[in-house]
C-alpha positions, 0 to 999 in steps of 0.5 A: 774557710769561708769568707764570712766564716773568717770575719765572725772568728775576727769579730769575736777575737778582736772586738775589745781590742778595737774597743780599746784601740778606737778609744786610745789611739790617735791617727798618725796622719789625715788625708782627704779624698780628692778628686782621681785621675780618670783611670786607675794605673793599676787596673789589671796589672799584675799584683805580687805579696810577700805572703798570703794565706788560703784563698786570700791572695795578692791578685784579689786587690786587683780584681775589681771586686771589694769583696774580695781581699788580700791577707798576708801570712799572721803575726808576721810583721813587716809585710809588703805588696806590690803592684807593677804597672808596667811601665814608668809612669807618673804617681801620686795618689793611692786608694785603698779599700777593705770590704765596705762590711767590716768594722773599723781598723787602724793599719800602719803601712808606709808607700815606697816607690821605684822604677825598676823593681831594686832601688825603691824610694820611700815616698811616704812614711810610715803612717796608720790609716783608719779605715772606717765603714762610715766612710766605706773602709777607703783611704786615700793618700796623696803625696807629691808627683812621682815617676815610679813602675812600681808601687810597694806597701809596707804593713807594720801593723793592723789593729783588726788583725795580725796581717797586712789586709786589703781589698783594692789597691789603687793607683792614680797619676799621669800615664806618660812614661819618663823618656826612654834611655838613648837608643843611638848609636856610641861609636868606639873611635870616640870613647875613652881609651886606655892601656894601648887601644887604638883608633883604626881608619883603615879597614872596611865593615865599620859603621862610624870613622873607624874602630878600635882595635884590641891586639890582645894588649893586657889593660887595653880598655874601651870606655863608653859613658853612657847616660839613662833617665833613670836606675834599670836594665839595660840591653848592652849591645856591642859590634864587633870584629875578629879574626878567624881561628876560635872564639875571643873574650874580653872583660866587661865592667860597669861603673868600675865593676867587672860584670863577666868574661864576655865570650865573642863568638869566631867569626869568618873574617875580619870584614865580618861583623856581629853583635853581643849583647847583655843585660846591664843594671845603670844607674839614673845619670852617667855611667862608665862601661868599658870593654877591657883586656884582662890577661885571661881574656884571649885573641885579637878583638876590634870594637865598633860601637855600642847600643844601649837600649830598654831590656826590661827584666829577664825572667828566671826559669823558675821550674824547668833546670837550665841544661848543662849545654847553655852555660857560658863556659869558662876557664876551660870547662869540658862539655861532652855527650854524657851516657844520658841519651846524648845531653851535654854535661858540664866538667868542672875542674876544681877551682873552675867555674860556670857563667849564667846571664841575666837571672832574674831574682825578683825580690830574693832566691830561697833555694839552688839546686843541681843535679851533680855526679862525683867521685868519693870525694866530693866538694862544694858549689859556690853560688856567686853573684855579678863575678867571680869574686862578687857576693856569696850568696850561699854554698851547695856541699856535695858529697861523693855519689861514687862514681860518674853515673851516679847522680844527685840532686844537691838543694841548699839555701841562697842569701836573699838577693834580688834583681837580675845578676850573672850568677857564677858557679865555682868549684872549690873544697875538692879534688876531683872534677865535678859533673853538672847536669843542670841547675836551677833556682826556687825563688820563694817570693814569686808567685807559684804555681801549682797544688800544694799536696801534702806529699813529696815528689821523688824523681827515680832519674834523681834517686840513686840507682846501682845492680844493672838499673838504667836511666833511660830518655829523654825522648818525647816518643808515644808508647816509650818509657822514657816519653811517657815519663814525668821528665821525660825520663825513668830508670829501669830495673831490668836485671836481677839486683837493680835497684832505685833509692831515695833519701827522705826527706821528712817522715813517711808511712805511706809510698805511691810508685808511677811505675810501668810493667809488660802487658799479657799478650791478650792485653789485660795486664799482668800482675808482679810484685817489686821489693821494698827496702828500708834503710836496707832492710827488706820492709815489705813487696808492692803490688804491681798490675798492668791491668789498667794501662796499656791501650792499642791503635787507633789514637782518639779511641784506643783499645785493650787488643796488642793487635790493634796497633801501636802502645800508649798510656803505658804508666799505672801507680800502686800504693802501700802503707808501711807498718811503721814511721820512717824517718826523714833521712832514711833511705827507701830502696825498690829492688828487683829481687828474684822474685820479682820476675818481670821487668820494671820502669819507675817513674817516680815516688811520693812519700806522705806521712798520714793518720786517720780521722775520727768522727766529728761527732758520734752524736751527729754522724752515723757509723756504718754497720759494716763496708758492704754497698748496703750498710753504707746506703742504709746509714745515708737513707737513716740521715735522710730520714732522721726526724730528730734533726740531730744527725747531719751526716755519715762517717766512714770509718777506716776499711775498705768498701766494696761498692757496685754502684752509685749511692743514692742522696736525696732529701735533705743535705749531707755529709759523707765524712771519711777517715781519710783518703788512705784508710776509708777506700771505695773499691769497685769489684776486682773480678769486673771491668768498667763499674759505675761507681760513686755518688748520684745526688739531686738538688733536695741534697743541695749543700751536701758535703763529700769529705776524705776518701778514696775511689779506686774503679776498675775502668780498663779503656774509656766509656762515654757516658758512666764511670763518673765518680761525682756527676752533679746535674741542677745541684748546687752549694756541694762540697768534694774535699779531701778526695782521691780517685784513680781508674775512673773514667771522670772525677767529677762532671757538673752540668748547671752546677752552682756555687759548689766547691772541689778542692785538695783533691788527687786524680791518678790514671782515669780515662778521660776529664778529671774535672769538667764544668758545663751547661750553665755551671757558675761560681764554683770554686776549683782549687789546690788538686792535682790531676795526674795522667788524665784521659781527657782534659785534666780541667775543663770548662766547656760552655755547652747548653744542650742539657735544658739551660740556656746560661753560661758557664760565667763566674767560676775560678779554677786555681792552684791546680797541677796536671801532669802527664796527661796522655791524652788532650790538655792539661787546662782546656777553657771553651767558651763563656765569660767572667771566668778565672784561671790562674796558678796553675802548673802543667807538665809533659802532656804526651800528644797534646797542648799544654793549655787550650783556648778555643770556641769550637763546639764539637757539634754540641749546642754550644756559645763561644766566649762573652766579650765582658767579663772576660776570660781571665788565665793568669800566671800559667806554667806549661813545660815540655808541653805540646805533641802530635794528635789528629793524624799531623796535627802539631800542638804548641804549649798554649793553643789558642783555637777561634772556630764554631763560634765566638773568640773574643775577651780572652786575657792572658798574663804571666805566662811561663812557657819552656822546653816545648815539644814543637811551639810555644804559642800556635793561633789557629782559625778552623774554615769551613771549606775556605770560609774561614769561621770566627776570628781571634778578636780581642785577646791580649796576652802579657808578660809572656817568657818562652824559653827553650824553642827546638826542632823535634828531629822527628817526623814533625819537624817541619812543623816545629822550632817556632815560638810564635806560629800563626798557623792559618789564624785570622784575626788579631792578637796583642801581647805586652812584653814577650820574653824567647830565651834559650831559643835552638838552632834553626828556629823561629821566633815568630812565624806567620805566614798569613795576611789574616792575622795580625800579631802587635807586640808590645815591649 
């Protein structure tokens, strides 16, 4: 829905209500326009919301732009939105703006203020603000200096609408932050101590007077007072001692509150120090931390001293599960290698728990999952926070899966909380051991990533599997089931009996199975079938071939000839409707009976429940006289045609169409109006390879519309040039909507294309890009797809001008977008251009290459590099188990920044989600020509950056791996504000360079 389309249906719905309202009500407070600080504080810093609706998100307040709005979910009141600006800074002046166009309106909303994002102030009450057009629909509320990092509006109500409405949100003060906390040094020998603590002066290795020792006396307690200039997280960072012979703990408390059992970990000696710290909550003030000696804590422990410094706030894994291997194991907790290709899994005795650090909940989780196995018996996960015997916040039921190899993944709902906590995970309610494989919590107030599909996601390795089936993996290996797995995992049905089963989740009539199958020698695939049950009832057979995966050799240009070399792309996905609803709860089971004679991989499922659409209008949309090429051409060229004005488009009825080339559009605008992308299929001719099929469309049909329908090709390897469904040339003002296409070689490809828009779309087993902008394309609008296993860059944005235009590509906005598995090139590629926008997006388990790529390099193509203003904009960018290996020993990293051919310069990236990558978290990287190096990295900040998950590959890469920051032969300069390593492995990096030509500033 487009924004003007929104503010007619607001004018028409309101307009006696603003009548009455600008009559009746009296404004609760004035303000004036006073003069502003010379700089909004909140320019370019991240903005967050309670809730938002379509496109109308919390970022556009903060986009310079006063056309563009935030809008919070309807008849929802209260809702907030909050901006961070960083650091602590001193405020006292807002203004805000809704677009200069819309008729006036009365919001109520209160201001609250707080310096760590827990404690917040209520810095101005709740008051209702006029926003008049006359006076270009801005408020502007002063209220007395106050040091704040964030700044939250409260919206209780709005006389225009029922939602939280608002277009820029400004914040003016003084820049200095308030003094940091103390970053000295308390030394042990002059805290308070307790309970048979003792000053030693006479061992070395101590940095003040002397030590304290502990001597395992129970109650012994190390008190520091400690005093900060304001509420926050704090790093606690204590220096200690102990002997030889296994690890020790000690309990530590804040302010008379027991945090966790803290383990030390062994060291040599006792003339050997090291250092552990925490992440602590103090309030503004003093506060009391004190070490202590708890009869469960274990062995002999001399404290030295105690640092406390900024921690800021660590960053919860929001996607990727925290592995089994990473808890702060207690009470005697096993981990052991588990039949799961050498993972560690976690065995809880009953009544024992689990300990993770410093999970950031921002303003309240949702959901906890965990992957469990049980015996019959089963029992419950309770979720604590701060200790053992802290707050509740919710309780996970877990049922018997019948044995150790039988794993689930149990969700249930957690108490909202917020702020950073230890969270401890007990199991109680049983009587047998629990196994833990990971968990991991959904917090659903932070900003997602991502498409929103109409579909669930079933991971097979999560399903129940019995008969024979194996999960196989985790490897990152080309050409291997478990490498080229979402997840990097499958399960295989290899023996006659072996089965997968899911449990549903909400109603379903539809399944699509990622599944893979043996190749023909000759390499043009089999065909098989593989059994479907229901609720245990055999329901009907899926269709399986391996015609259109399986590629050979050669990495960038692979063929369909075994002999050529080593597999890859070894995955396809087949579909079924089901003749009757299933209901959620049920179980979905694919079976290998004895007659399916092949043998299976299943990667995952998607379950959707659909019906088709009827015609908009029969009046106006013209009916095919059959599904034939000709039939549906015939009707295109009658609305085109058409004298009467009445007809504007063609619908497709529910059927299949075989088409052998491209439909001709031209004359005048049109829609194509299917029943939907599971009833109304475009299907290329079986018996062939490599048809080109879809739409051919010039400008006389700008404004056309291409709606709810399928494309299935019968591309077999890539073909430069046709297989492109959508190839819109000099066009502009198209919509594609609602559009699934699969064994194409290209979705859509634009070259000086403007103003159109491609949205809530699918893209399944192509040969190359799903989506690519190039040669002056501007504002388009890319948003809600999901790419799945492309060839190419799944989005792209390639700043070329070698198709008769000089423009560049600039105001285009590619958000809310999924790729997963691309098997070859990345997952989000930007080359080139300026004032474009990417954000929201989510990319997964790319097979040889960076997740995300930035570069100017141009191929040998006319082509500019990156504008310097606007800039380039990528923001809140989630990239797991991304990067591999391409180019003969080329390593790619998740985010691969690239200067070459041409200019880099006004890049900005910002909330940045980086884990488990296959090699690096972020390489800079500067191609030479010969040993000239060509253009620099310049002016590219990156911000709020968290990479987690750093390892060695152990491959024939791993020299080239385990660094979180690599500066691999760059030149230039990067700044990055507030960077995050978590979960870093053995032997890796955190920063490497090796260069004098680069520069990397990091700021905390």
């Amino acid at each position: 829905m487009t924004s003007q389309v929104r503010l007619l249906k607001r004018s028409k719905m309101f307009i006696l209500l603003l009548i009455f309202c600008i009559v009746l009500s009296t404004p609760f407070a004035i303000t004036t326009n006073t003069a502003q600080a010379a700089a909004n504080l909140a320019a370019g810093k991240p903005v967050s919301a309670s809730s938002y609706v379509d496109i109308y998100k919390a970022a556009n307040v903060n986009d310079g732009d006063p056309s563009t709005y935030w809008e919070s979910s309807s008849n929802a009141f209260p809702q907030w939105l909050r901006v961070d600006l960083g650091s602590v800074k001193s405020v006292n002046q807002l203004v805000l703006r809704l677009p200069s166009s819309w008729e006036q309106r009365t919001q109520t909303l209160s201001v609250l203020t707080s310096t760590d994002d827990i404690n917040y102030t209520n810095s101005v009450a709740s008051t209702g603000y006029s926003f008049d057009p006359s006076k270009g629909n801005t408020v502007t509320i002063n209220f007395p200096n106050t040091d704040a990092r964030y700044v939250k509006l409260n919206f209780t109500a709005n006389s225009g609408w029922p939602a939280g409405q608002l277009s820029e949100f400004e914040v003016y003060g003084s820049d200095p932050a308030l003094p940091q906390p103390p970053s000295g040094t308390y030394e042990a020998e002059s805290a308070q101590l307790s309970g048979g603590a003792k000053v030693n002066t006479d061992h070395a290795g101590f940095s003040g007077a002397g030590f304290v020792d502990g001597y395992l006396v129970p109650g012994a307690k190390t008190q520091f007072t400690v005093n900060v200039s304001a509420a926050g997280s704090y790093k606690a960072t204590l220096k200690y001692a102990n002997a030889a012979g296994g690890s020790r703990t000690v309990s530590l408390y804040v302010n008379g509150t027991k945090i966790k059992q803290t383990t030390l970990a062994n060291l040599p000696n006792w003339d050997t120090w090291s250092i552990k710290s925490e992440v602590v909550h103090l309030n503004a003030g003093s506060n009391t931390i004190a070490y202590k000696f708890d009869p469960t804590d274990t062995g002999n422990v001399n404290l030295d001293q105690l640092q406390i410094a900024n921690a800021g706030t660590t960053t919860r894994s929001a996607f990727s599960p925290i592995e089994a291997e990473s808890y702060d194991n207690q009470s005697g907790i096993q981990t052991e290698p588990s039949s799961e290709g050498g993972l560690d899994v976690g065995f809880i005795d009953h009544g024992d728990y689990v300990v993770y650090n410093n999970i950031d909940f921002g303003s309240g989780a949702s959901t906890f999952e965990a992957r469990v196995a049980s015996e019959t018996s089963g029992g419950n996960i309770e979720v604590r926070l701060d200790s053992l015997t802290g707050t509740l916040a919710g309780t996970c039921a877990v049922t018997g899966t019948g044995g150790w190899q039988n794993w689930t993944t149990k969700t249930c709902s957690i108490n909202p909380v917020s702020g950073l906590h230890h969270v401890y995970l007990k199991f109680t309610g049983g009587s047998n051991m629990l196994n833990l494989n990971w968990f991991k919590f959904s917090n659903a107030s932070s900003a997602s990533t991502g498409a929103s599909m109409p579909y669930d996601m079933y991971e097979a390795e999560d399903g129940v599997i019995g008969g024979g089936a194996a999960i196989v993996g985790p490897n990152r290996n080309i050409g291997d089931l478990a490498g080229e797995a979402s997840g990097r995992r499958a399960v295989t049905l290899n023996s006659t009996g072996s089965y997968v089963q899911f449990t549903t989740k909400a109603s379903t009539n539809t399944l699509v199975a990622r599944f893979s199958i043996p190749d023909a020698p000759g390499g043009d695939g089999l065909n098989n079938t593989l059994n479907v049950y229901v609720n245990g009832k055999f329901a009907k057979a899926i269709n399986l071939t391996s015609k259109y995966a399986w590629l050979y050799g050669e990495e960038t240009s692979p063929v369909n000839s075994p002999g050529a070399g080593a597999p890859r792309h070894i995955y396809d996905e087949a579909n079924i409707m089901f003749d009757n609803t299933i209901p959620a709860g049920s179980t979905i089971k694919l079976q290998k009976d004895p007659g399916n004679t092949t043998t299976y991989a299943i990667d995952f499922i998607n379950l959707e429940q659909v019906s088709p659409m009827a015609n908009p209008d029969p009046a106006k949309y013209v009916t095919p006289t059959g599904t034939t090429q000709q039939a549906v051409q015939h009707a295109l060229d009658q609305v085109r045609m058409d004298q009467t004005g009445q007809l504007v488009g063609v619908y497709l009825p529910a059927g299949t169409y075989e088409t052998g080339a491209k439909f001709q559009v031209f004359g005048k605008p049109v829609k194509v109006i299917g029943a939907g992308p599971w009833y109304t299929k475009f299907v290329a001719p079986s018996n062939l390879t490599n048809t080109d099929i879809g739409f051919a469309v010039n400008s006389s049909a700008n404004g056309s519309t291409f709606a709810n329908f399928a494309y299935f090709g019968n591309y077999t390897n890539r073909v430069d040039g046709p297989g492109k469904v959508f190839e819109f040339t000099n066009v502009a003002n198209m919509t594609v909507d609602n559009v699934w296409v699969e064994h194409e070689v290209v979705m859509f490809w634009g070259q000086n294309a403007d103003n159109n828009v491609i949205q809530n779309s699918r893209i399944r087993d192509i040969f190359a890009d799903g989506i690519n902008f190039t040669n002056g394309s501007t504002n388009n609008h890319v948003t809600n797809i999901e790419a799945r296993s492309t060839g190419d860059d799944s989005f792209a944005l390639f700043n070329a001008v070698d198709a008769g235009t000089s423009e560049d590509n600039r105001g285009n906005v590619f958000e809310n977008l999924t790729s997963l598995l691309p098997w070859r090139a990345a997952g989000l590629a930007v080359y080139g251009g300026y004032d474009n926008t990417f954000r929201n997006i989510y990319i997964a388990d790319t097979l040889v290459f960076s997740g995300a790529t930035v570069s100017s390099l141009d191929f040998g193509i006319p082509f500019r590099g990156f504008g310097s203003s606007p800039q380039t904009v990528i923001q809140n960018i989630s990239l797991v188990r991304t990067g591999g290996h391409f180019f003969g020993d080329q390593t790619f990293p998740a985010l691969w920044l690239f200067s070459a051919s041409k200019e880099f310069r006004g890049i900005r990236i910002s909330d940045v989600n980086i884990e488990d990558p296959t090699y690096h978290g972020i390489m800079f990287q500067t191609n030479y020509n010969g040993s000239t190096p060509e253009h620099p990295i310049t002016d590219t900040v990156l911000s709020n950056i968290t990479i987690s998950g750093v390892h060695k590959s152990g491959d024939a890469f791993d020299a080239k791996s385990g660094f979180g920051l690599w500066a691999n032969g760059s030149v230039g300069d990067v700044t990055i504000n507030n960077l995050k390593f978590l979960n870093m492995g053995q032997s890796t990096i955190p920063t490497k360079n090796d260069t004098s030509t680069f520069t990397i500033k990091v700021n905390p």
